[in-house]
C-alpha positions in Angstrom: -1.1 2.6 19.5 1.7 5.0 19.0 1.8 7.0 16.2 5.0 6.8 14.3 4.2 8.9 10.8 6.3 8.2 7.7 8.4 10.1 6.0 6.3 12.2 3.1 6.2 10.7 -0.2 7.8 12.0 -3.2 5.1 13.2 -5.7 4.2 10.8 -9.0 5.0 13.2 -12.0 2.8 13.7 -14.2 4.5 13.3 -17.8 4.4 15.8 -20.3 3.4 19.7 -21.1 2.9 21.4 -18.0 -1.2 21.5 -17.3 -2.6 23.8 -15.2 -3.5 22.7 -11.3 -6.8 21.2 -11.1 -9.5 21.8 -8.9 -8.2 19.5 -6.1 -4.6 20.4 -6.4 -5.8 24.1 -5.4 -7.7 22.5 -2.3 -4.7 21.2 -1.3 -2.3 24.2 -1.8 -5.4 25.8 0.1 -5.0 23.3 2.7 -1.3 23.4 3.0 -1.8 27.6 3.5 -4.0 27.1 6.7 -7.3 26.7 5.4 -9.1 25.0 7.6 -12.1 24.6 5.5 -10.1 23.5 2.5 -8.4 21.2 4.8 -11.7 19.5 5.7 -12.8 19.1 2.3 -9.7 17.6 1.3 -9.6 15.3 4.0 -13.1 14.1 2.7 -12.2 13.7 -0.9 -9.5 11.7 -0.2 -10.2 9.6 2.9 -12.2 6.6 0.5 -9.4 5.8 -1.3 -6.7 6.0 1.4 -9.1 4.1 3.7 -9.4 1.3 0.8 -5.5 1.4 0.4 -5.1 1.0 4.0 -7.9 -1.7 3.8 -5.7 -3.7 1.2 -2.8 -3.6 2.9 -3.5 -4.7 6.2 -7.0 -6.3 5.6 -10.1 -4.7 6.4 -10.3 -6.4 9.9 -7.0 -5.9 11.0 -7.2 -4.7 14.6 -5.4 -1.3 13.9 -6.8 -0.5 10.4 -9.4 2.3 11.8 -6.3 4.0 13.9 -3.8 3.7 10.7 -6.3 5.5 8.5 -6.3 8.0 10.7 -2.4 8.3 10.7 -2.3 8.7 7.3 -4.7 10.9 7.6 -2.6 12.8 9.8 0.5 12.7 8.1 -1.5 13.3 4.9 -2.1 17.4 6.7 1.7 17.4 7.7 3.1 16.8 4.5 0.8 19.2 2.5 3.2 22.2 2.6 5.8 19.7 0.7 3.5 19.0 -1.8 4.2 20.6 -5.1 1.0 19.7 -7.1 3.3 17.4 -9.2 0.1 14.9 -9.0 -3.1 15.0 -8.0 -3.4 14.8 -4.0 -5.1 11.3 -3.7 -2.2 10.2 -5.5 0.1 11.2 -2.8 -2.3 10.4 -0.2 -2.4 6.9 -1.3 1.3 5.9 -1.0 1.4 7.7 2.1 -1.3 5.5 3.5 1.2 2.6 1.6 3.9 3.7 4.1 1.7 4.1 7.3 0.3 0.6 6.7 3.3 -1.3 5.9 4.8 0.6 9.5 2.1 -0.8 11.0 2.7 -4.4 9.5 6.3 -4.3 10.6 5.1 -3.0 14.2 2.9 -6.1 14.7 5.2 -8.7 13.3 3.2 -11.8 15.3 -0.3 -12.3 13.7 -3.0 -14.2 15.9 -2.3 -17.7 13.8 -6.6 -18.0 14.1 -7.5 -14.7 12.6 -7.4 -14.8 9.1 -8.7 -11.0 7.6 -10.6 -12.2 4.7 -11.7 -15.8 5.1 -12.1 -18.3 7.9 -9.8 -20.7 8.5 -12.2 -23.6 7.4 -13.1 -21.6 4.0 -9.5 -21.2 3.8 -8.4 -25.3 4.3 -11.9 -26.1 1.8 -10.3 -23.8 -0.7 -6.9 -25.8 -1.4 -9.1 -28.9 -2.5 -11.2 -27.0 -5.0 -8.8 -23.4 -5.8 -10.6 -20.3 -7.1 -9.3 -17.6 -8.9 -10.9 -15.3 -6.0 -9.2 -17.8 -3.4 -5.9 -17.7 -4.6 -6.2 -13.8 -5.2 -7.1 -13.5 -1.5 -3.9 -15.9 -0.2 -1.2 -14.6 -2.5 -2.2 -11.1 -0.6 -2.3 -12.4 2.9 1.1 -14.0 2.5 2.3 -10.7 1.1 0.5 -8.8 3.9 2.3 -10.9 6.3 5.7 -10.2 5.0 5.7 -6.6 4.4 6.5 -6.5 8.2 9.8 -8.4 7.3 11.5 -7.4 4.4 13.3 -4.0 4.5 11.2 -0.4 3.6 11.6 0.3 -0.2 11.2 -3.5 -0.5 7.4 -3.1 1.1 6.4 -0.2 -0.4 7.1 -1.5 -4.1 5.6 -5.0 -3.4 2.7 -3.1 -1.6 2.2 -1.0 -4.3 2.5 -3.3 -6.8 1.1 -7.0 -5.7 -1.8 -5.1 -3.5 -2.9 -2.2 -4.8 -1.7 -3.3 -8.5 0.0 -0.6 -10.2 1.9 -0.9 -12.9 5.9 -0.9 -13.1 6.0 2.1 -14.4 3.8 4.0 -11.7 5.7 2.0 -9.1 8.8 4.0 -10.6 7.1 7.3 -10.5 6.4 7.0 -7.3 9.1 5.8 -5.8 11.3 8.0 -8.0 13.5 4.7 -8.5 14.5 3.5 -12.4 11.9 0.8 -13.7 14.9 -1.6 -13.4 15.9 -1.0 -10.0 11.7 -1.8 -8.9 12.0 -4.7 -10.8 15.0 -5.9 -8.5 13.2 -4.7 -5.2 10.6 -6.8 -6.6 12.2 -10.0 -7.8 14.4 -9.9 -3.8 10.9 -9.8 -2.2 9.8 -12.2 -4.3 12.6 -14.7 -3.3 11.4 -13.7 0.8 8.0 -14.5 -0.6 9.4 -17.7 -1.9 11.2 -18.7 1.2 7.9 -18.5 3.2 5.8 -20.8 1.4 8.8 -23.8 0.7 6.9 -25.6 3.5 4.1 -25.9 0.5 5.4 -25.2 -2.3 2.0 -25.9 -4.0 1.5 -22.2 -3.3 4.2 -21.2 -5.4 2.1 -21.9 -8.7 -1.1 -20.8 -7.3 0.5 -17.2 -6.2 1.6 -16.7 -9.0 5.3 -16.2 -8.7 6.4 -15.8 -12.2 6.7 -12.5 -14.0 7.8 -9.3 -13.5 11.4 -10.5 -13.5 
């Protein structure tokens, strides 16, 4: 599929005295210079965690999970001379996999209704009898997989950021370089899109575990 890179993250400041660059940092300055061997490296260090973040976002089987890893890898290299070693490079490689995967949800906006990425579909109908706290945890994120493809950018990156890869407000707000209150409103509209999906059941609505962060 085509490749349609994001726009580079802003960096996720580190608060407080100025510390000097660590090790990784350098490899990616390095990197960013031309290094090709640095570049390697870096592209090793980081490529669990922005494979796992790509992983949680889509779903480990999603058809085009393998070739969005590698666009973020890719658009990991390109945005290394922006990066200003304001955090540590997995950092920024991790909501830049965020963006390429929630591109890729809104580029395959019709799911295969019989492919479910976690769970069968007769695990899944079994489940609503007997709920689990592992079985709820794996629906509330396939409904939000599903409608990061419909809800508008900075929407889908918060909620991704937040509901699937579960950082906090406050690291939501660093990265995004938005005020607490403004991701808590990006949140609370997505939410109300979340709500709309599920009124067909809204048994859900307790079992996702809608409250909070309002």
């Amino acid at each position: 599929m085509a490749a349609n890179l994001p726009t580079p993250p802003s960096e996720m400041p580190v608060p407080g005295p100025a510390k000097p660059p660590s090790a990784a940092v350098e490899l990616a300055r390095a990197a960013a210079a031309g290094d090709v061997a640095a570049t390697r490296r870096l592209l090793e260090a980081v490529a669990p965690r922005m494979t796992r973040v790509v992983h949680a976002v889509l779903g480990a089987r999603h058809p085009d999970a393998d070739d969005v890893v590698q666009q973020s890898l890719i658009a990991l290299v390109q945005a290394l001379p922006g990066f200003r070693g304001e955090c540590e490079p997995v950092q920024y490689g991790s909501r830049i996999a965020v963006r390429t995967a929630v591109a890729a949800r809104k580029r395959v906006r019709t799911l295969d209704s019989r492919r479910d990425d976690d769970v069968d579909a007769d695990a899944l109908v079994s489940s609503r009898q007997l709920p689990s706290d592992a079985m709820r945890a794996t629906r509330r994120k396939e409904i939000i997989r599903e409608l990061l493809a419909e809800i508008p950018d900075e929407q889908a990156e918060s909620m991704a950021l937040r509901f699937v890869l579960g950082w906090s407000l406050e690291e939501v707000a660093q990265a995004t370089r938005a005020p607490v209150n403004t991701v808590r409103s990006r949140l609370r509209i997505a939410k109300q899109a979340l709500k709309k999906r599920i009124e067909a059941n809204p048994a859900f609505a307790e079992e996702l575990g809608l409250e909070g962060d309002s």
